[in-house]
C-alpha positions in Angstrom: 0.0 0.0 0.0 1.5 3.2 -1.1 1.9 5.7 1.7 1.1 9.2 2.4 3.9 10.7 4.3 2.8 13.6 6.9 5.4 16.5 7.3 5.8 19.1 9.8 3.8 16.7 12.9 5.6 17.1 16.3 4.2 15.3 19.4 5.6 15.0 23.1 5.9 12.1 25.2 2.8 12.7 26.5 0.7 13.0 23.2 2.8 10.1 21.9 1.4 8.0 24.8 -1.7 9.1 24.2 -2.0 8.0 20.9 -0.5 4.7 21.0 -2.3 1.7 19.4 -3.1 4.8 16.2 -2.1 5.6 12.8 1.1 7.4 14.1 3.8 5.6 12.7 8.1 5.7 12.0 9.2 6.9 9.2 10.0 3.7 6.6 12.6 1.8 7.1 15.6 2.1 4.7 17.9 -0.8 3.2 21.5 -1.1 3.6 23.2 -1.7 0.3 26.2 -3.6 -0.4 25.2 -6.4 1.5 25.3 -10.1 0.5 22.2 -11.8 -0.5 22.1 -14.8 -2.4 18.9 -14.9 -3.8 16.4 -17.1 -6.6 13.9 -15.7 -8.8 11.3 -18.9 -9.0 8.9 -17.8 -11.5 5.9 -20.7 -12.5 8.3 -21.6 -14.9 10.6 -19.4 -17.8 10.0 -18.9 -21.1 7.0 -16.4 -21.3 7.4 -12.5 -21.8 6.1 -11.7 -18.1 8.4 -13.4 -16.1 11.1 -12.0 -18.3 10.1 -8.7 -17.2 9.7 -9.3 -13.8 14.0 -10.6 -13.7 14.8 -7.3 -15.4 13.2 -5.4 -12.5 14.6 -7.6 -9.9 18.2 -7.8 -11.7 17.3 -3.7 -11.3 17.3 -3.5 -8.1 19.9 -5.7 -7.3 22.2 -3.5 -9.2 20.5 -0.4 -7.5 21.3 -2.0 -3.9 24.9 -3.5 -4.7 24.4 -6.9 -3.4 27.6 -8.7 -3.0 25.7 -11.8 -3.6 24.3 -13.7 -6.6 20.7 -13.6 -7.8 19.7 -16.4 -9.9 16.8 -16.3 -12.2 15.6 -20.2 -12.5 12.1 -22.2 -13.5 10.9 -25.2 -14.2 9.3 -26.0 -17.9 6.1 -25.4 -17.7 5.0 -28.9 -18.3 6.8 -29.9 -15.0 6.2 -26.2 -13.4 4.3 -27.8 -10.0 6.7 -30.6 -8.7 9.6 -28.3 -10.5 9.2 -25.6 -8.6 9.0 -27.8 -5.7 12.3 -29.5 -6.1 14.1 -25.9 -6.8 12.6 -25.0 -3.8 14.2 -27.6 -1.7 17.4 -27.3 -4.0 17.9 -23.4 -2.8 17.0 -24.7 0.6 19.8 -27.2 0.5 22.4 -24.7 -0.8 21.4 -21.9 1.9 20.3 -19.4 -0.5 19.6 -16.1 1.6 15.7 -15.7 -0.2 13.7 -17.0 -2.1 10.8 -15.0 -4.3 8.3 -17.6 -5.7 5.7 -16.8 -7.8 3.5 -19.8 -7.4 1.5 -22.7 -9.5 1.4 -25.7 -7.3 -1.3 -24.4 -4.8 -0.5 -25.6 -1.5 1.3 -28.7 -2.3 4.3 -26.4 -2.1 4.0 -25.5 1.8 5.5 -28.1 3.2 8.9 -27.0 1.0 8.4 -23.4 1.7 8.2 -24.6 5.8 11.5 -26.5 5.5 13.1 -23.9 4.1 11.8 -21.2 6.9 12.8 -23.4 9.3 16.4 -24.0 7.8 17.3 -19.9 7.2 15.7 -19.7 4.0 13.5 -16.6 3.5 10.2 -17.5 0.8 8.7 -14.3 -0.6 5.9 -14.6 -2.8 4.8 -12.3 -6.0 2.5 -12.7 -8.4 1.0 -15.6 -7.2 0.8 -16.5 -3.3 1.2 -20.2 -1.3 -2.6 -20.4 -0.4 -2.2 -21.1 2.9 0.0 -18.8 3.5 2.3 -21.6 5.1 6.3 -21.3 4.9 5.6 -17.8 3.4 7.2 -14.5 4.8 5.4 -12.2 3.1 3.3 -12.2 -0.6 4.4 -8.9 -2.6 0.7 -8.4 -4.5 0.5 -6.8 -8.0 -2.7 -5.4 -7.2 -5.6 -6.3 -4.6 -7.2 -9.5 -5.9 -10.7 -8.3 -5.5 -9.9 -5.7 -7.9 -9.0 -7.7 -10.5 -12.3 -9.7 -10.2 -14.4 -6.3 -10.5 -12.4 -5.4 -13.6 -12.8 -8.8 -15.3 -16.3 -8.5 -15.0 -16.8 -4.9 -16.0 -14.6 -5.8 -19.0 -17.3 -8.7 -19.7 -20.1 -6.3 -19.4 -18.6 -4.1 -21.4 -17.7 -6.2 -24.6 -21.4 -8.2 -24.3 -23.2 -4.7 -24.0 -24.4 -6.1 -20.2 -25.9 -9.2 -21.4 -24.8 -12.7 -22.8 -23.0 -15.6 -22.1 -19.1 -15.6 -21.1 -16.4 -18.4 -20.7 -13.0 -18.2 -18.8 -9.5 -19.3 -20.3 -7.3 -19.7 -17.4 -3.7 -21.4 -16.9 -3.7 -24.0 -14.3 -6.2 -25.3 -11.6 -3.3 -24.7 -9.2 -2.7 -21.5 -9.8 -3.7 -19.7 -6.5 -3.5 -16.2 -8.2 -6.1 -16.9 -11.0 -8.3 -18.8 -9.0 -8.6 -15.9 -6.1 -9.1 -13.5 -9.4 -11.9 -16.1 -10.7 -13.5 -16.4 -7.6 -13.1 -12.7 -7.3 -15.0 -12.3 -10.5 -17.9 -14.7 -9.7 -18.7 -12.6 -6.4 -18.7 -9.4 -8.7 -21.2 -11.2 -10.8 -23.5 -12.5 -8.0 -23.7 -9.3 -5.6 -24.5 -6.8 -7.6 -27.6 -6.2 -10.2 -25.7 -4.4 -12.7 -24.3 -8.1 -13.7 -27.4 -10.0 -13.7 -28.1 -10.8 -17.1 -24.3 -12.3 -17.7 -23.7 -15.8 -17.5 -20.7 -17.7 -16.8 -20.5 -21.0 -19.3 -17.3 -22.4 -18.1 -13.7 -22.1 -17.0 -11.3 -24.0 -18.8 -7.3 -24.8 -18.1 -4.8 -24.3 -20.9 -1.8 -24.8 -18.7 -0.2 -21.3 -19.7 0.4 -23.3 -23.0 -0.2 -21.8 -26.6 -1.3 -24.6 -28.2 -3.1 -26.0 -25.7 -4.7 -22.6 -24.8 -5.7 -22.0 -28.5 -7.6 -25.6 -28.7 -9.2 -24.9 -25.2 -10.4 -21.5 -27.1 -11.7 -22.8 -29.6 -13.5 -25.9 -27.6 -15.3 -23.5 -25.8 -16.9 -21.9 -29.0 -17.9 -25.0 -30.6 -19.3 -26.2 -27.4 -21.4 -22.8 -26.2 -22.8 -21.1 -29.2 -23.9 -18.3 -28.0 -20.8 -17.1 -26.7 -19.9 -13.3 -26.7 -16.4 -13.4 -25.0 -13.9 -15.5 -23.6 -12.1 -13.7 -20.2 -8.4 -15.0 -20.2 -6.6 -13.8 -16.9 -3.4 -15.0 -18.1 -0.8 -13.3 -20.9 -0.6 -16.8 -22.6 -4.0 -17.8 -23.0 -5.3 -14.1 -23.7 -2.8 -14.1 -26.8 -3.6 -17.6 -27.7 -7.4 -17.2 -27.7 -7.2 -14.1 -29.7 -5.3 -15.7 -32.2 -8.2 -18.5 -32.4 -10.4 -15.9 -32.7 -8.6 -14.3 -35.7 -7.3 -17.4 -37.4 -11.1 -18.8 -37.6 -12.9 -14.9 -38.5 -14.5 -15.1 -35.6 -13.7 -11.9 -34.1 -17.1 -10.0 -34.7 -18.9 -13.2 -33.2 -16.6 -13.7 -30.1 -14.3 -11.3 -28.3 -11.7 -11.8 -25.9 -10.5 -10.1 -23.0 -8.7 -10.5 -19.8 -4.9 -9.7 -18.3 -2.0 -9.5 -21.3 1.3 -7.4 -22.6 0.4 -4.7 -24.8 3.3 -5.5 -26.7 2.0 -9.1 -27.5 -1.9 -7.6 -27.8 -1.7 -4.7 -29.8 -2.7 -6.2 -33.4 -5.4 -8.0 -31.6 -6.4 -4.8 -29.9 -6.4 -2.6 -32.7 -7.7 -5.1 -35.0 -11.0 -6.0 -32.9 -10.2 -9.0 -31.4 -9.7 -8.0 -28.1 -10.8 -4.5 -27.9 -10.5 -4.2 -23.9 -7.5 -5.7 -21.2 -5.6 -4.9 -18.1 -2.1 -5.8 -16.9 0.2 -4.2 -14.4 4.3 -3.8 -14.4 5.6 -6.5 -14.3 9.6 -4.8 -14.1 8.0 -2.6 -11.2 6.4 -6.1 -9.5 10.1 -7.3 -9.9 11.6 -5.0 -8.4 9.8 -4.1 -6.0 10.0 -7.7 -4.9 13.5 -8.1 -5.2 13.6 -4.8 -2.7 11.6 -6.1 -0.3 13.1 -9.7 -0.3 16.6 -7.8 0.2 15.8 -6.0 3.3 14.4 -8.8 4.9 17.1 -11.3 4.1 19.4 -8.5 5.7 17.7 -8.3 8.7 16.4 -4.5 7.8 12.9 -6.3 8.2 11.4 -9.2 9.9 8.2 -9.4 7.7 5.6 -8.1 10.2 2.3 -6.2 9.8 2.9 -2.4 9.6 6.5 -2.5 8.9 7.2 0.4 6.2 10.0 0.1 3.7 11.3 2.7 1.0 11.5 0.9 -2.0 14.0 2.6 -4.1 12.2 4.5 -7.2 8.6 3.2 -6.4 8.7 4.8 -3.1 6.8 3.6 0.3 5.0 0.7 1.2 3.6 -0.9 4.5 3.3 -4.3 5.1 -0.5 -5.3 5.9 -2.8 -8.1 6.9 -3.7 -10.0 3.4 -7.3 -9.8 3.1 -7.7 -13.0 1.3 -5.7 -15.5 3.1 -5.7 -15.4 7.0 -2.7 -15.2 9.2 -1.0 -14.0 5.7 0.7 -10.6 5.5 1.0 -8.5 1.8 2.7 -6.3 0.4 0.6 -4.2 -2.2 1.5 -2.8 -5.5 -0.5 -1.3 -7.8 -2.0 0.1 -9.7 -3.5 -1.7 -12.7 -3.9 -0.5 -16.0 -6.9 -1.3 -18.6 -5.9 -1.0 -22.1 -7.6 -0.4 -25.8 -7.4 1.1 -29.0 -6.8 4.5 -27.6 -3.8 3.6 -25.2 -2.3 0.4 -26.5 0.0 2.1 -29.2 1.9 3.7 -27.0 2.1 1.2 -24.2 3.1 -1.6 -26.4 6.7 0.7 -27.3 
């Protein structure tokens, strides 16, 4: 949560005591550079765009603090990406790596690893996707409050079926803790409030963050509902694939797609009808920011409580909160989000 800072505010002992257990708080707490923290990037597995980005910001801050140490950017394929990133897990556990910052896809099977390593010195920091549970987990750096993204997804559905019609979503994997909260997010949009009454959800569907798979998945879910105004994709692979099965078969006028993707991979799609509406955050700021975070508390600056602040280098303050979705959990919010179409997606997508 970004922070307003309050200038000028000068309170004696007395005061102080009288306002303890309120919003008065220390000013954030700074890292140290030059320090030595061996470190792992552990993205759901490499070779998409996203995860790229996210390294660059993290290899950005590393460079920005001066760690003495190594940070390793490392993932499983992502037919292999749950008991993968299990086994790297233990691996960085073995070799005492200072941190490790996990962006999750095997749901909770991955606890008991992220426990083992807590318990032998080995820091686990979430982003992008958290451990469900919450178990073996210091802290989870959150691109943007979950529950947000669920009211976007659906006000992008109402938007593109004109507030009425049937509606399928594309996701990646049933273990993916992020998507699902987003999902569920969604569906608790769509049942609390009137606006969304005359959408209906069809079906949600897995394409495993894989192109091919993804496209077939997209195109399954035409030829099975056929009334279907718009497949909501909350994943950069299967929001790219599913506009391309939308173009390949001229289906774009029919069907439209929408959900979380790069501007750069969803500009010709964007500008050419397919996808007329999307969202996505920074993913180099997510990076870094989680790299910042994971640095200080590997050093000792922090000890991952709620209502610790931290200056995060060129994105400024943030406080360390209760997560809303998962309790005992603690988060670290980002933010903001950014929803993109034919009048912004030019210039984003440079």
């Amino acid at each position: 949560m970004k922070m307003k800072m309050i200038s000028g505010l000068m309170l004696g002992a007395g005061a102080l005591a009288g306002l303890m257990g309120s919003a008065v708080r220390a000013e954030p707490i700074q890292a140290t550079p030059g320090q030595e923290v061996n470190a792992v990037l552990l993205p759901k597995f490499l070779g998409i765009l996203p995860f790229d980005q996210a390294n660059r910001g993290a290899q950005e801050a590393a460079a920005e603090l001066g760690s003495t140490g190594k940070l390793q950017y490392i993932g499983p394929t992502p037919e292999n990406s749950a008991a993968g990133q299990i086994e790297m897990l233990t691996t960085a556990t073995t070799q005492k790596q200072h941190v490790v910052m996990l962006s999750n896809n095997a749901g909770d099977q991955i606890a008991p690893a992220a426990e083992a390593a807590a318990a032998a010195g080995t820091k686990v920091v979430t982003w992008d996707s958290p451990i469900p549970s919450g178990k073996g987990e210091s802290f989870f750096v959150a691109q943007v409050d979950f529950g947000s993204i669920g009211v976007v997804m659906a006000d992008m559905v109402y938007d593109l079926t004109g507030g009425a019609g049937e509606f399928a979503v594309l996701s990646a994997s049933p273990d993916a803790s992020n998507q699902n909260a987003w999902i569920e997010a969604m569906k608790t949009t769509l049942a609390t409030h009137a606006k969304y009454k005359d959408l209906k959800l069809d079906d949600v569907v897995y394409g495993n963050d894989q192109s091919e798979e993804s496209y077939n998945k997209a195109l399954g879910l035409v030829d099975k509902y056929p009334n279907l105004k718009v497949i909501m994709a909350p994943t950069t692979v299967g929001i790219v694939a599913a506009s391309k099965a939308m173009q390949d078969e001229n289906l774009c006028d029919k069907v439209k797609v929408s959900g979380l993707g790069l501007p750069a991979e969803m500009v010709s799609y964007t500008l050419n009808g397919c996808a007329p509406e999307f969202a996505l955050w920074s993913f180099v700021d997510l990076g870094y920011l989680t790299y910042y975070a994971s640095y200080m508390l590997a050093t000792g600056a922090i000890k991952g409580e709620v209502g610790e602040q931290i200056h995060a280098g060129r994105m400024g303050d943030y406080t360390i909160e209760a997560d809303p979705g998962r309790e005992g959990a603690r988060r670290i919010l980002m933010g903001p989000f950014t929803v993109y179409n034919k009048d912004n997606v030019e210039a984003a997508a440079k």
